[in-house]
Every structure is written in structure tokens, then in C-alpha cells.
N, C-alpha and C positions, 0 to 999 in steps of 0.2 A: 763232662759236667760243666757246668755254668758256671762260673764265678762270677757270681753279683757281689758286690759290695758286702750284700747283709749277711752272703754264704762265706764270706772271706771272713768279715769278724767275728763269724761264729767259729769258724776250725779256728781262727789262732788263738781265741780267750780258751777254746776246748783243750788245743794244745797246754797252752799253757797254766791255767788253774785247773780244768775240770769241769765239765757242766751235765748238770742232766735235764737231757732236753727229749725225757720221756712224756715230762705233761702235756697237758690240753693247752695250757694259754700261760699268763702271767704269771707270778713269774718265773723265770728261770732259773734252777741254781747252780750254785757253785760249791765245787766239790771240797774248795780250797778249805778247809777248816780256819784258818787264819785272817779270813776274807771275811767283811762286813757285807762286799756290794762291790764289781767290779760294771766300770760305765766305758764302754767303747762307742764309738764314733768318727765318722766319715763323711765325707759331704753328701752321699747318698743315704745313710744307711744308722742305726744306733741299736747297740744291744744294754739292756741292763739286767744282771743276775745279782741276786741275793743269798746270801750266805744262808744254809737249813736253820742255822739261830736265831733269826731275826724272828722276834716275835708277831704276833699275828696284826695288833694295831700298830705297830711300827713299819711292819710290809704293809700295811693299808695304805698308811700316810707315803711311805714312798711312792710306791705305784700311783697315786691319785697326782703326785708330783710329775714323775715320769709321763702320765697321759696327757698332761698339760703344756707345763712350760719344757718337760724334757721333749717334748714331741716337737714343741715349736720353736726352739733356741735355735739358729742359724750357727752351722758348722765352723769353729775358729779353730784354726791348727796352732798349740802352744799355749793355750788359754785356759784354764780349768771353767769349763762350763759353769753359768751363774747357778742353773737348774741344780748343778751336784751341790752345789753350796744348799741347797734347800733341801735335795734329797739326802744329805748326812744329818742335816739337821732333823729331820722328821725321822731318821733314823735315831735318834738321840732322846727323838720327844722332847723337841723344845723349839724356840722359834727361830725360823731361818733368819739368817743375816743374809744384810744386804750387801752386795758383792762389791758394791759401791765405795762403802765404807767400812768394809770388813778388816781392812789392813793385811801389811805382807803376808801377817799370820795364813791367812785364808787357804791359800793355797801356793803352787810353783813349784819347783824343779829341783832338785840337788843332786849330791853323790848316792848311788843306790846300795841298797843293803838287801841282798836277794834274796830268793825263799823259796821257791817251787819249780817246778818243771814249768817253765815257761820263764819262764821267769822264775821263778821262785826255789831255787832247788837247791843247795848247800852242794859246790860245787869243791873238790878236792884240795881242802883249806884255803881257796877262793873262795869269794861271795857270789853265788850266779844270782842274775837277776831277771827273771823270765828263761830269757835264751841266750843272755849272753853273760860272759864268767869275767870275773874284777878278779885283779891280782891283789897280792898281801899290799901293796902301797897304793890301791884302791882306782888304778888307773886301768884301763881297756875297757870293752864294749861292756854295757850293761842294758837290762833290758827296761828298767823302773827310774826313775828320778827317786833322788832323796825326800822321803815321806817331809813332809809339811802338816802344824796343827791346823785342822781347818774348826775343830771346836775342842775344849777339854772332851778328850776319849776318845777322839776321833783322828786320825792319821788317812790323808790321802798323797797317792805317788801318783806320777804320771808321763809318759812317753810316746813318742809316735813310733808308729809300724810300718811295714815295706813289705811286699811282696815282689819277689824273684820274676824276673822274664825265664821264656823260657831257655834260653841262649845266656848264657852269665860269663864273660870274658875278663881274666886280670887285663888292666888295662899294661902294665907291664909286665916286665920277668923276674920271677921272685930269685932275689940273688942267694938262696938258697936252693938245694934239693927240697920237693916236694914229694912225700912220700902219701899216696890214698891207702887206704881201707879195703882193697882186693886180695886176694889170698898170699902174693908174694908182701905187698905190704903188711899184714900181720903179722905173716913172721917173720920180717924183718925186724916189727918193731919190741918182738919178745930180745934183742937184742941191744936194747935202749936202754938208757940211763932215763928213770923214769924221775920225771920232774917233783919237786919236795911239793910242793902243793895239792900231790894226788895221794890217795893213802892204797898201800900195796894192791887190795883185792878190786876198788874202783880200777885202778892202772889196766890189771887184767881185764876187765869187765870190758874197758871201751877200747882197748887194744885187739879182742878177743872180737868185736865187731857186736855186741851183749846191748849197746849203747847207740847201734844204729850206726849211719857210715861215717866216715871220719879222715881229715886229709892234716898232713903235718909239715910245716920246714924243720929240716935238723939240722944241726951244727955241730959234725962229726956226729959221736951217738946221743946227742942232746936237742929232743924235741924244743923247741922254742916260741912255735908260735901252733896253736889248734884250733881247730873248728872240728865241731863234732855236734850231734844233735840230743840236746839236753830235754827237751820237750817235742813229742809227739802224741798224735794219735793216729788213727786208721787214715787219715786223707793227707794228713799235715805232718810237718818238723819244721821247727823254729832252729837259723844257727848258733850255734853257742861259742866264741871266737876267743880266746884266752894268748897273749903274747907275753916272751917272759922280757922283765923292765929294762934289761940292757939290749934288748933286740927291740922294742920299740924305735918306731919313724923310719924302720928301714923297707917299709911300703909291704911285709909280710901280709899280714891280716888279708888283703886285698885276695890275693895269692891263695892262700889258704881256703878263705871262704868261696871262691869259686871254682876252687876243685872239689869240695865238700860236696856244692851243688850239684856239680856233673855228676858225683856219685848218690846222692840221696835222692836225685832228679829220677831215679828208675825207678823207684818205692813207694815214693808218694804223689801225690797230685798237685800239691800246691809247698814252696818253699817259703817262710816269712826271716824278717828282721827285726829285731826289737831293739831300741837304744831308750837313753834320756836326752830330755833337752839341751843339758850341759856337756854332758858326753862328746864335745866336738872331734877326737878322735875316732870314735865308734861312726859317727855320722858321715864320717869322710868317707867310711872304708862304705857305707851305702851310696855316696854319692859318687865314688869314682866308680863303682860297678852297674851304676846305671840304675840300682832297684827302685820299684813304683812305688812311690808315696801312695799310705793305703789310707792310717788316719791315726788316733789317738788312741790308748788306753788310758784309763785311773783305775784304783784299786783303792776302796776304801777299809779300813783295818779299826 
């Protein structure tokens, strides 16, 4: 299969919200009930889907937005496009602001608060956010930046993506045992002290392999650091990376996620990454593994 850019951001927003990309043309939705309008973007490539409630002259005004300045805005990694400031606002039915002097309000980055498979999915008294799981003290990989108002009612997040090579190597040796997701590791890990932030029947679920493949460090019988894949579909899986807070900075995560890979790598066709801007922990463990910078998500709510 071809991954082009526009096929890349379509499996991971599918991945990760939901899309049905049965129709004819414009636009595209998303499944996410929670979701106003999610806008990805890459130097080559832009998707935007609409949430089925958007009503019909509010879809008008965005699309007319979207064929315009969303089609002609020049790709900035980090930046909330000026066009989504116009496309929430035409969502809103009222007049864009200008990006100029909109103020901090507008838009940016923060701690995430997750929601779905993909991001988004309430991960075992974690907060996942797209694909990646925040502990109780709101540190490790997350897939969303902390929503921002970009007008009263409107809340936008946003993060960059990565896509997996095919070869994914820890750059070091995780100074723990690393246990995968093959049949001796499962039931090894019905033998685990199953970490408090998972509730008894998910534990089973992605230990049971129910949750897709999954690679672990333990410390004696105590999981500590995971990757496992929280959002899928038929071509994709986004990693979902969770470390526990007194095992933090001891280079796990790294570990983890590329064993994860080697095992998810024979299921699907393509692997992605999701973090926040501010997330500079989550960003390390993409850039010491080498993954391809692919491009940004927002999520408008």
C-alpha cells in the first residue's frame, strides 16, 4: 500500500476518533461523538472531518472556509492554523477572529485530558489521550495538548503525529526485563500484580491480548512501564505508552515502545505516535526511536 501523507492521516485520525469515509465528497465525519471537527495537517496533505451534529449552515460556513484559506494556509508544525480559528468560528456562527490579535486565549498547547481511542479513550484510572495513557500525577506520553478557548463553546487541543519506520530499535537496554504479548508472555503476566490504575476486567482484557499486542518492563511481579495499543483500526494502531511515576527517566518507555512495535508490526500496516507539544518527555521517547515526523492534529470540541 502507498502511504502518502493524505493516506497516513487518514488511518490515524480513523484510528484514533472514528471516520466515515463512506460518502461521495465533503465532508467527512467523525464518529467521535464528542468532537465538533478534528483538522490534521502535514506539509503535503490536510484532512478535515466534522462531527454528524454540526448543523447544515454551520457545515456550509466551514467547508467554504476549509476550500479556501484551509486549502491555502502554508503547513506550520506547532502553530494552530489561522484558517481553524475561522473554521470554529463559522462553526459557532459568528465572526472569525483574527489570529493576529486573538490573544493567548486562541489557541496552544497544554497538559491533556484524553478521551477516545486514539487518543481519546479513559484509560485504567489514567487519562489516555489519543494513543497515549497520563498517569494519576498527569505525567507520560499523551496524545492531545491541554484544550485551549478558542471562542466561548469552543475548545481546541492539539499535537503532532509520527509514524514508525519499519525497523524501530531502543537505542539502549532497558534495565529492566521486558516481557511481549506472545503466548508465554501472557501467562506469565496472569501472574502479575496488576498496577492500581487498571480496573480488574480491562487488566484481563489487554493481558489476555483482547487489546491488541502489548510489551511490558517488570520489577519483580510489578509491571511499570506499558505500551500497548489503545486505538486501532483494520491498517493502523496508534502506541499507547504508560510508565509508573517512581520508574520514570530511567529510559523504559523507549524499551517498551519498541518492543510493542516488533510485535504489532505483523497485524498492521502502519504504526503511529501521538504526543503534545509540551509533553517533552513523551517527545524524547519519539525522538530517541528515530520516528518520522508526519504532522499535526486539532480536535475541535
Amino acid at each position: 500500500m502507498n502511504w502518502d501523507e493524505e493516506r497516513l492521516l487518514t488511518a490515524e485520525v480513523d484510528a484514533i476518533h472514528g471516520l466515515d469515509l463512506t460518502g461521495d465528497g465533503p465532508p467527512v465525519l467523525v464518529k467521535d461523538p464528542a468532537l465538533r471537527a478534528v483538522w490534521a495537517w502535514s506539509p503535503r496533505a490536510r484532512l478535515l472531518a466534522l462531527g454528524a451534529d454540526v448543523g447544515t449552515r454551520a457545515r456550509d460556513a466551514a467547508l467554504a472556509v476549509w476550500a479556501g484559506a484551509g486549502r491555502e494556509e502554508a503547513y506550520r508544525p506547532g502553530e494552530p492554523p489561522a484558517a481553524l480559528v475561522r473554521l470554529v468560528a463559522a462553526l459557532d456562527g459568528t465572526e472569525a477572529l483574527d489570529p493576529e490579535t486573538a490573544g493567548p486565549e486562541t489557541a496552544g498547547t497544554g497538559t491533556p485530558g484524553r478521551g477516545t481511542p486514539g487518543a481519546e479513550a479513559a484509560a485504567r484510572g489514567a487519562t489516555r489521550t489519543g494513543t497515549v495513557v497520563t498517569g494519576a500525577s498527569g505525567a507520560g506520553a499523551a496524545v492531545t495538548p491541554g484544550p485551549r478557548r478558542v471562542r466561548p463553546g469552543a475548545t481546541v487541543a492539539g499535537g503532532p503525529c509520527f509514524v514508525f519506520p519499519v525497523d524501530v530499535r531502543a537505542p539502549d537496554p532497558s534495565p529492566l526485563p521486558v516481557v511481549v504479548s506472545d503466548a508465554e508472555g501472557r501467562d506469565t503476566a496472569r501472574r502479575w500484580i496488576r498496577p492500581g490504575n487498571w480496573q480488574p476486567g480491562e487488566w484481563e482484557e489487554l493481558i489476555g491480548g483482547r487489546m491488541g499486542e502489548w510489551a511490558m518492563a517488570v520489577d519483580g511481579r510489578e509491571p511499570v512501564s506499558i505500551c500497548f495499543s489503545p486505538a486501532t483500526n483494520a491498517a493502523a494502531a496508534e502506541a499507547g505508552i504508560w510508565t509508573r511515576a517512581d520508574h520514570r527517566g530511567r529510559r523504559l518507555a523507549p524499551a517498551v515502545v519498541a518492543a510493542w512495535a516488533g510485535r504489532e508490526r505483523r497485524n498492521k500496516g502502519v504504526l503511529f505516535y501521538s504526543t503534545s507539544a509540551d509533553n517533552h518527555a513523551s517527545r524524547s521517547v519519539a525522538r530517541r526511536l528515530g520516528l518520522t515526523p508526519l504532522g499535526w492534529i486539532w480536535t475541535v470540541r
